[in-house]
Steps between C-alpha positions, in 0.01 A plus 500: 500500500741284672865616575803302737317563818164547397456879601287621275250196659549706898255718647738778481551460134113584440528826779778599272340517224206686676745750666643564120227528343335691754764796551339859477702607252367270251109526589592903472660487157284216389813313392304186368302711212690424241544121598150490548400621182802293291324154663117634379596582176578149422172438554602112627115406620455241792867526631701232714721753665818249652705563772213795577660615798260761718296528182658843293406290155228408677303835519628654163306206331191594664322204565628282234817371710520182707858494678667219648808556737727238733487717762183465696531852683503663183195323418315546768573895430362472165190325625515794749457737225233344328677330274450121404830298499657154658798396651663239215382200743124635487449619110554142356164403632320898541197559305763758319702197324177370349481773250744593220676772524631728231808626581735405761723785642803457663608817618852547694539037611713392260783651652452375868602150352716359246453445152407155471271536799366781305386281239359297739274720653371627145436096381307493868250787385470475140200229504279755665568754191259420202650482134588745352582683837738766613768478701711802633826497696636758663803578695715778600767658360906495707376772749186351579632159488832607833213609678334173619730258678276236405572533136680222390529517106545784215220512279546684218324511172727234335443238863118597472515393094655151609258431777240559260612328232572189717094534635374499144485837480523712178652847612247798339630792672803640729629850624605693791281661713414806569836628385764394234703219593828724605254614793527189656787530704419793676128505557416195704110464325586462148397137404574282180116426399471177290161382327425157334269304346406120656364309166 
């Protein structure tokens, strides 16, 4: 969520993410579906989604998300769209914060910052999840990752491993996703998905 000059915290970091996501050839071919379905199917319950964004997490959970984002604009899109989420200054003290959560998402953030800033941001967030809670990283793959010039950091399955293990994290589950690992160079939304347990 933060990177050298804090672009992903602009205005025009949010529209980007709007223009992206909103591209006809995705809302034709439904490109999110499987995505969608992936997040549901882990059936994480009242979700802190992290580093939200314009709320895609958001609407696959279906009610059961509350996102938090740096960049107000972004927020104020989700809001926009009906969904309820707080810029990182607001949630501290929202109505939202007041409730345990149980699962925490973070869903392509790590790798706008470093690795120890990384950890960081997970130690920030982990109060609000209750014990035993989920948390789930994920990040993309090299493709995905040279598309962003905000990305800052590689996070593979082996970085995503350390940051949890230096949270407190015990590691349950990791893969590639939606294709094989090998895919990852070529097709720029294959992500390394990793799940964990907050005891």
């Amino acid at each position: 969520m933060t990177g050298p000059d804090d672009s992903t915290q602009a205005a025009g970091y949010a529209q980007r993410l709007s223009d992206l996501q909103g591209a006809r050839w995705k809302r034709v071919l439904d490109v999110q579906r499987p995505y969608r379905r992936h997040l549901r199917r882990m059936r994480l319950g009242r979700t802190l989604d992290v580093g939200c964004g314009i709320g895609r997490n958001l609407e696959h959970l279906e009610g059961s998300g509350v996102g938090v984002d740096h960049n107000a604009e972004a927020v104020a899109t989700c809001r926009a769209r009906g969904f309820d989420s707080y810029t990182t200054e607001e949630f501290p003290t929202s109505v939202a914060s007041g409730r345990a959560f149980n699962a925490l998402l973070f869903s392509h953030v790590l790798e706008h910052m470093t690795r120890a800033d990384a950890v960081t941001l997970v130690h920030t967030f982990l109060p609000y999840v209750e014990r035993p809670g989920t948390v789930v990283f994920v990040t993309p793959q090299e493709r995905g990752y040279a598309s962003d010039a905000t990305h800052m950091e590689f996070m593979d399955l082996d970085v995503l491993a350390e940051i949890a293990d230096r949270c407190g994290l015990a590691v349950e589950r990791s893969e590639s996703f939606p294709f094989p690992r090998l895919f990852g160079k070529v097709f720029t939304y294959n992500e390394f998905v990793v799940v964990a347990t907050a005891t």
